[in-house]
C-alpha positions in Angstrom: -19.0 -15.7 -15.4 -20.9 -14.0 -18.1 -21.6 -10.3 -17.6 -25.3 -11.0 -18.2 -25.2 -13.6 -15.3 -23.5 -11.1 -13.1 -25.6 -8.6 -14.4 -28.4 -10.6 -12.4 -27.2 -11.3 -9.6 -28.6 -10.4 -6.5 -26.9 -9.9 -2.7 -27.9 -10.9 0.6 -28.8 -7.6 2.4 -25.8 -8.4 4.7 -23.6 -7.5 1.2 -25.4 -4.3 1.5 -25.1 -3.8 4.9 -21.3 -4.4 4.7 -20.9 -1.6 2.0 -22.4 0.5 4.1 -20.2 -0.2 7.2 -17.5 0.2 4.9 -18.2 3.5 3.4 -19.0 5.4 7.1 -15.3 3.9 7.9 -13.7 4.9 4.7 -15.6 8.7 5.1 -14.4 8.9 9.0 -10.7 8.1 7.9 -10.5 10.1 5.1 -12.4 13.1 6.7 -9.2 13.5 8.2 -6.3 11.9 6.4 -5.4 14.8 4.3 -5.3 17.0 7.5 -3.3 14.7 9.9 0.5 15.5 9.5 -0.8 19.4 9.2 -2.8 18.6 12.6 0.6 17.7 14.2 2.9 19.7 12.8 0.3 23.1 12.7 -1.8 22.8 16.0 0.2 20.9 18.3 3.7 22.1 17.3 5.4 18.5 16.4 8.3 18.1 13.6 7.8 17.3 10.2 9.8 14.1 10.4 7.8 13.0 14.4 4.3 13.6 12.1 5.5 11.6 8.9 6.3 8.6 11.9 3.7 8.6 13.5 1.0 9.0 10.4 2.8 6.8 7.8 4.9 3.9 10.3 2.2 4.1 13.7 -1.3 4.7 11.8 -0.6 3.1 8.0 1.6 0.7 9.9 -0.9 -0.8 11.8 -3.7 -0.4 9.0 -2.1 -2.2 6.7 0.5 -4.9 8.5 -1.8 -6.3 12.1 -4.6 -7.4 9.0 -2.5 -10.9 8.7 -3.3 -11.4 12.5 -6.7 -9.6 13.1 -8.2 -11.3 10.3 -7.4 -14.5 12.3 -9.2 -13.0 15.2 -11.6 -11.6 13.4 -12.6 -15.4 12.0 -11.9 -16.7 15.8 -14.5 -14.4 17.2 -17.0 -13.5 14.7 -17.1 -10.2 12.1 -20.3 -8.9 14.1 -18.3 -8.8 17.2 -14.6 -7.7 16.1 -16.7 -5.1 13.7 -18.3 -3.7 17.0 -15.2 -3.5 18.9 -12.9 -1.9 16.2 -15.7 1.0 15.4 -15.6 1.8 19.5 -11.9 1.8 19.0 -11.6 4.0 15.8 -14.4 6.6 17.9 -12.7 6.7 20.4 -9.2 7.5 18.9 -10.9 10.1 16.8 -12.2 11.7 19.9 -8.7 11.6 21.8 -7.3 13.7 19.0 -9.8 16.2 18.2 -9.7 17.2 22.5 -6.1 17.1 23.5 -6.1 20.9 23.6 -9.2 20.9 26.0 -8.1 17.6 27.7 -4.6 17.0 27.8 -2.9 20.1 29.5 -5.4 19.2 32.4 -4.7 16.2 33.0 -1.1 17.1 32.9 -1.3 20.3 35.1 0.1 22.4 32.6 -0.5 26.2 32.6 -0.8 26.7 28.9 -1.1 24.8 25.7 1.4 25.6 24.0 4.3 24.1 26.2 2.6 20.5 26.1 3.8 17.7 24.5 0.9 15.8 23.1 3.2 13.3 22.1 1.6 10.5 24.1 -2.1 11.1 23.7 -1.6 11.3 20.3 0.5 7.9 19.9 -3.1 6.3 22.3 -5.1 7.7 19.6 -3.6 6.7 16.4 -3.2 3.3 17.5 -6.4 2.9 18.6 -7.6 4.3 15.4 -5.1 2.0 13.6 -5.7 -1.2 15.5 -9.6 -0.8 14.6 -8.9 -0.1 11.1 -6.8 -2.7 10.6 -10.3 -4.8 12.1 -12.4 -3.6 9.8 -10.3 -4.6 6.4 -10.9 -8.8 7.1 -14.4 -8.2 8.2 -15.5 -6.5 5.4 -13.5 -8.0 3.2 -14.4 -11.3 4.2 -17.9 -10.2 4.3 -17.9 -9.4 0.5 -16.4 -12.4 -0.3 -18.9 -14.8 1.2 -22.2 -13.0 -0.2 -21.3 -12.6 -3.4 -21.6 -16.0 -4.5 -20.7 -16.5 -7.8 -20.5 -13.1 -8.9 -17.2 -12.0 -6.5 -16.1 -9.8 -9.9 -19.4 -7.5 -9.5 -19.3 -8.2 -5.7 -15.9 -6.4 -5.3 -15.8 -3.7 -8.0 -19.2 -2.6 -5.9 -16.9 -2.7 -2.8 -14.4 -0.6 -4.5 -16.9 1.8 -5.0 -18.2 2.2 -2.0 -14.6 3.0 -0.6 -14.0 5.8 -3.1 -17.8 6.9 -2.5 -16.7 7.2 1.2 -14.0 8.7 0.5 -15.3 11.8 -1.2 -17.8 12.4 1.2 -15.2 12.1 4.1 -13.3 14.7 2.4 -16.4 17.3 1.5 -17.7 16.8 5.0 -14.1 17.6 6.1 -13.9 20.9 4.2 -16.9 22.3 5.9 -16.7 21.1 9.2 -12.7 22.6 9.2 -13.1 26.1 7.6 -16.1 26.8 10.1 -14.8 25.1 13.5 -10.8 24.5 12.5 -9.2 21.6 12.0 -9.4 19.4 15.3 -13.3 19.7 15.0 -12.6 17.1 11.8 -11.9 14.5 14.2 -14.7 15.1 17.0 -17.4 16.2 14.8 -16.3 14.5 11.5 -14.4 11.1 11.6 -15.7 10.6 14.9 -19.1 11.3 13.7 -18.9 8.9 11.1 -17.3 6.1 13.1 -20.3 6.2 15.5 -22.9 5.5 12.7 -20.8 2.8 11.2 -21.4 1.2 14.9 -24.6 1.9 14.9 -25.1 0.0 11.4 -22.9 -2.5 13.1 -25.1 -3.1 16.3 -28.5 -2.8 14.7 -28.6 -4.2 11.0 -25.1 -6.7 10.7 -25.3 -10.0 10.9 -22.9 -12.7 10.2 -22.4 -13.7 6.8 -24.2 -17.1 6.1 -22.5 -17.4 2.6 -19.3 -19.1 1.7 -16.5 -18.2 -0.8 -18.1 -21.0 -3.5 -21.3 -19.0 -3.7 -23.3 -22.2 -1.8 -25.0 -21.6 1.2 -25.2 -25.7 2.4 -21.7 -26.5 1.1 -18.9 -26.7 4.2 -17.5 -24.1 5.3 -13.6 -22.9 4.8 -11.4 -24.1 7.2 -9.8 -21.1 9.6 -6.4 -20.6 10.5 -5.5 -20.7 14.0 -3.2 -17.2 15.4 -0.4 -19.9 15.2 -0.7 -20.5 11.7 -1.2 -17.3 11.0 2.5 -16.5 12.4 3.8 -19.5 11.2 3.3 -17.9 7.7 4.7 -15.4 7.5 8.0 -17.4 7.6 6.5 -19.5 4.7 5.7 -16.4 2.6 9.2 -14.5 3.8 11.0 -17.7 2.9 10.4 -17.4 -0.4 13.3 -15.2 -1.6 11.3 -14.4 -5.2 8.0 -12.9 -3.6 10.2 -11.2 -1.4 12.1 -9.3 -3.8 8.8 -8.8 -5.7 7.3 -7.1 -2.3 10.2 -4.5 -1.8 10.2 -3.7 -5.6 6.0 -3.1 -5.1 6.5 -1.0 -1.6 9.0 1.2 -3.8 5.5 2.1 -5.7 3.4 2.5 -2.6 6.1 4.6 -1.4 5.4 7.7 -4.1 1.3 6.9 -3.2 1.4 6.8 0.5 3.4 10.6 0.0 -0.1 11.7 -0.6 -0.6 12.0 3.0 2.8 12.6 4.3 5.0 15.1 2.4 2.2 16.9 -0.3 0.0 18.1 2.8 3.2 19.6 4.2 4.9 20.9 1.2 1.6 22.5 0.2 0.8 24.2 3.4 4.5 25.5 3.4 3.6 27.3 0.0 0.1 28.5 1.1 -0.7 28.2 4.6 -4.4 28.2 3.6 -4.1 25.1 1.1 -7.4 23.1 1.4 -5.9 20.0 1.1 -9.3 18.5 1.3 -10.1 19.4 -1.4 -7.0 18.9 -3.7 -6.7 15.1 -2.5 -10.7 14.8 -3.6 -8.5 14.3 -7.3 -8.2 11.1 -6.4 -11.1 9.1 -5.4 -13.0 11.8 -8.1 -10.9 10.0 -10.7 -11.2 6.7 -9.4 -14.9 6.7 -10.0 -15.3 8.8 -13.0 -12.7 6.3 -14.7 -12.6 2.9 -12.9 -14.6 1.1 -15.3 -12.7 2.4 -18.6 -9.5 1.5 -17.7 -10.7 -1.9 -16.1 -12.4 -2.6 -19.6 -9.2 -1.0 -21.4 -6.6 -3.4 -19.5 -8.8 -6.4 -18.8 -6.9 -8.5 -21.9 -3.5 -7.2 -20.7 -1.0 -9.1 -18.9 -0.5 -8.2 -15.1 2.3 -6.9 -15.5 1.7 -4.7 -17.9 -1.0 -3.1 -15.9 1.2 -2.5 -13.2 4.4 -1.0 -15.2 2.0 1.3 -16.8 0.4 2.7 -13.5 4.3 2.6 -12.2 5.6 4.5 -15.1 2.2 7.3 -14.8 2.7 7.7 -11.0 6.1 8.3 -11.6 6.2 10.4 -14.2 3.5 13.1 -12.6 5.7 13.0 -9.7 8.2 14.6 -11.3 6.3 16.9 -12.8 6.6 18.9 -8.9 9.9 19.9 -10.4 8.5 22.2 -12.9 7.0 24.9 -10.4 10.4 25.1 -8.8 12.2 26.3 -11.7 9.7 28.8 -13.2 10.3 32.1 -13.1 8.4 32.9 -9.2 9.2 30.1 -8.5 6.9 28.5 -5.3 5.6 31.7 -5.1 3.7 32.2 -8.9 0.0 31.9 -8.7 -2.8 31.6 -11.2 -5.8 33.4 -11.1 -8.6 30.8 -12.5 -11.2 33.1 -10.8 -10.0 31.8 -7.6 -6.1 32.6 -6.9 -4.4 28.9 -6.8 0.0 28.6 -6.3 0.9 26.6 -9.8 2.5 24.1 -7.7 -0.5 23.8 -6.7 -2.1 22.7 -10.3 1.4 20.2 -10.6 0.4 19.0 -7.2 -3.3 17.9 -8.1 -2.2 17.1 -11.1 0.1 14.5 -9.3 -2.4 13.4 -7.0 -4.5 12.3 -10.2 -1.8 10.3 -11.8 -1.5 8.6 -8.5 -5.4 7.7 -8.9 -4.5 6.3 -13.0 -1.8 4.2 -11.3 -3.5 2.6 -8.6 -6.3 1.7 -11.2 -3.7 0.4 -13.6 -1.5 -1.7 -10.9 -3.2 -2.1 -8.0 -6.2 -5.1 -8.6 -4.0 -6.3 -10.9 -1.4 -7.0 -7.8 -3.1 -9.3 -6.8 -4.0 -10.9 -9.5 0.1 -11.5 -10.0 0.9 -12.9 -6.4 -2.3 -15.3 -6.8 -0.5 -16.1 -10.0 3.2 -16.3 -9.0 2.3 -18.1 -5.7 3.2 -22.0 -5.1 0.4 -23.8 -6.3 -1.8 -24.7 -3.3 -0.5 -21.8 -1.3 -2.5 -18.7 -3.4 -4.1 -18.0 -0.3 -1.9 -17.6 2.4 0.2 -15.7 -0.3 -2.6 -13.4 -1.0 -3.0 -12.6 2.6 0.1 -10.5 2.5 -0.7 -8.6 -0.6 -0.9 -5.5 1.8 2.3 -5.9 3.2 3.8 -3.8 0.5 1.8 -1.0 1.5 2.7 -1.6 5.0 6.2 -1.7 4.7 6.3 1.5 2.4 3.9 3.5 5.1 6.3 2.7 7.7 9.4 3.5 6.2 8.0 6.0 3.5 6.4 8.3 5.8 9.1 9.8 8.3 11.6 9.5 4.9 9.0 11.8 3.2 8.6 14.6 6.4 12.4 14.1 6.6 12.5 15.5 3.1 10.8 18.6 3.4 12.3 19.3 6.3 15.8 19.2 4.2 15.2 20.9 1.4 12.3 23.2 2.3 11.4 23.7 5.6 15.1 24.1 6.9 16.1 26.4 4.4 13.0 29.0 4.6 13.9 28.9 8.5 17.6 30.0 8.3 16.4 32.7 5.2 17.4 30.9 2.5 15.3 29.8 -0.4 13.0 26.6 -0.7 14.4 24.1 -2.8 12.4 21.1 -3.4 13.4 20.4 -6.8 15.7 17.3 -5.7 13.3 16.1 -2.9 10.7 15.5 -5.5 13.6 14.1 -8.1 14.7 12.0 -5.2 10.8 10.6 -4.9 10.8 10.0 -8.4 14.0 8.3 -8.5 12.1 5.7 -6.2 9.5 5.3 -8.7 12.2 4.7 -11.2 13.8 2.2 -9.6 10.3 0.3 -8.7 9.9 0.4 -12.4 13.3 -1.2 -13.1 12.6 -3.6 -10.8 9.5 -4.9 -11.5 11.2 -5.4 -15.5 14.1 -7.3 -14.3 11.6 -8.8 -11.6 9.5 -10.3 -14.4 12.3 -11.2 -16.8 13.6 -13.5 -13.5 10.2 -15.2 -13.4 10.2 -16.2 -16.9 13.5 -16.9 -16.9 12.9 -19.6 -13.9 9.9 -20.6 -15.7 11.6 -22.0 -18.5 14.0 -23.2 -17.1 11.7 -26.0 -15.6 
């Protein structure tokens, strides 16, 4: 379509009203995502490794994986509805985990706090929190894609957006609410906070989208997939050895981003038990809106997989950079005054949180631009339905490998008075990146290979 078409175009109010759903989510989850693993491991006393599992496998797990069934549910039933039942959900996970010091030991009959494994309230609330989340992703999503009409380009890059908008007020909220009232006051009064209004918006102003994907309102709507379809694929999509190997390479790349929320939080805290991770993560959806639109205009002409071996190679390539701090002389310990006093593994840190920002830019819409590409002609949908199962699969297995990892080489050594030594945890995580990048060449040269050979 023309720019000066889309340029035009107008959305229903439900568009609207879906963007705003979306961004109270997106701040309610991210008011509190940088903090999580710190949450477990700080407050209530769990391991490194136990908080990596249950953030990255349990929480991004469910987020990104139950979507290829609750989306079916969510057509079954209606958006307005399973919109309204995942924000209760997500409230009231939020709410479990910001009281299990006040709650949980009472319950229990415990004398003091500190003896209590929270183990089992916190599993309640993160899947709660998970199982709405992983809700809200078809609703919207679908949402966007029926009211935009024609101009689905403009529709989604304003849904990108929003998520990034969310994002950074999540985070700034975050830093407030936790240097005042400490961190488990991000979940009650923060991401809690936030879930509630996206209810409310729910409740009072959604309604169901009256749209369809071809931008006419009288034209038949799509047919929907019944739960038994929906399983049925995923043998389809799995079957075809190709995508698969194309998946794991992919989930090799999500596993350096999804560290963002596992391993930095915890390496940082272990270096300055003050970090405001908040605020360093806030690198990342700051980038993603400042520069979006440049690199979208920069790579629109390129070949998909060129975008994506680009954002590979950056992501990569800033992730080793954490090496640097490590063998300076001060190592972890050196510090820069900038008028504020911050570690320098602290600037390497943010400065790898912003790469990760440049490579999901570069790769990720273009990701799915590929799989719609590479699928089986007539199957682009039900192959585009698992374009977050990379991210799934690297969540569950990257997350409890990443708190695994510090536990090794930093948080086992410091306890048994040796010296830190992260150096070959963060060369191991950029070996990873390495080998997505490999991958993803030799990956591409098999497709065109195959393609010729036809």
């Amino acid at each position: 379509m023309p720019e000066a078409q889309a340029a035009k175009a107008k959305f229903p109010r439900t568009f609207w009203t879906a963007n705003v759903i979306e961004l109270f989510e997106r701040a309610a989850y991210y008011s509190m995502a940088s903090f999580m693993v710190i949450y477990l491991v700080e407050t209530l006393g769990m391991r490194p490794a136990t908080a990596t599992l249950l953030n990255g496998t349990v929480l991004w797990g469910l987020i990104y994986f139950l979507p290829i069934v609750s989306g079916t549910l969510a057509d079954k039933f209606g958006f307005r509805r399973s919109l309204t039942a995942s924000f209760v959900f997500i409230a009231f996970g939020y709410l479990i985990l910001g009281n299990l010091q006040k709650v949980w030991p009472g319950l229990i009959g415990a004398k003091a706090a500190a003896a209590v494994d929270f183990t089992i309230p916190v599993i309640l609330g993160i899947v709660l929190i998970g199982i709405g989340g992983s809700i809200v992703k078809p609703c919207i999503a679908g949402t966007i894609q029926k009211t935009s009409g024609t101009a689905k380009t403009l529709g989604f890059g304003i849904f990108y957006m929003v998520i990034n908008i969310g994002s950074i007020t999540g985070r700034s909220v975050s830093y407030f609410i936790r240097t005042s009232l400490g961190i488990p006051a991000i979940f009650t009064y923060a991401a809690s906070a936030f879930a509630l209004v996206g209810l409310a918006v729910t409740a009072l102003l959604y309604r169901e989208p009256e749209y369809v994907p071809d931008g006419k309102a009288d034209a038949p709507p799509a047919k929907k997939r019944t739960m038994g379809q929906a399983l049925l694929g995923i043998f389809t999509v799995l079957g075809n050895i190709r995508f698969v190997f194309f998946i794991i390479v992919i989930s090799l790349f999500w596993f350096l981003y999804i560290q963002l929320y596992n391993l930095m939080p915890l390496y940082m805290r272990h270096i300055d038990p003050n970090a405001p991770m908040d605020l360093y993560t806030l690198a990342n959806p700051i980038m993603i809106v400042a520069f979006q639109l440049l690199i979208t205009r920069m790579s629109k002409n390129w070949k998909p997989i060129r975008s994506i071996l680009i954002g590979v190679g950056v992501t990569t390539a800033f992730m080793l950079l954490n090496v640097v701090p490590a063998l300076l002389p001060g190592g972890l310990t050196k510090t820069v005054d900038m008028g504020f006093v911050i570690p320098v593994a602290g600037i390497f840190l943010i400065l790898s949180i912003a790469s990760m920002a440049v490579g999901e830019m570069f790769a990720s819409p273009r990701i799915y631009e590929y799989i719609g590409g590479i699928a089986p002609k007539g199957q682009e949908g039900l192959y585009l339905g698992y374009a977050n199962l990379p991210i799934a699969l690297a969540s569950m297995i990257g997350g409890p490998i990443g708190g695994r990892l510090f536990e090794i080489y930093v948080k086992q050594p410091s306890q048994n008075g040796g010296t830190a030594n992260p150096a070959p945890m963060w060369l191991i995580i950029g070996g990873i990146g390495l080998v997505s990048l490999v991958g993803l060449l030799f990956y591409d040269s098999w497709l065109r290979k195959a393609a010729k050979a036809r």
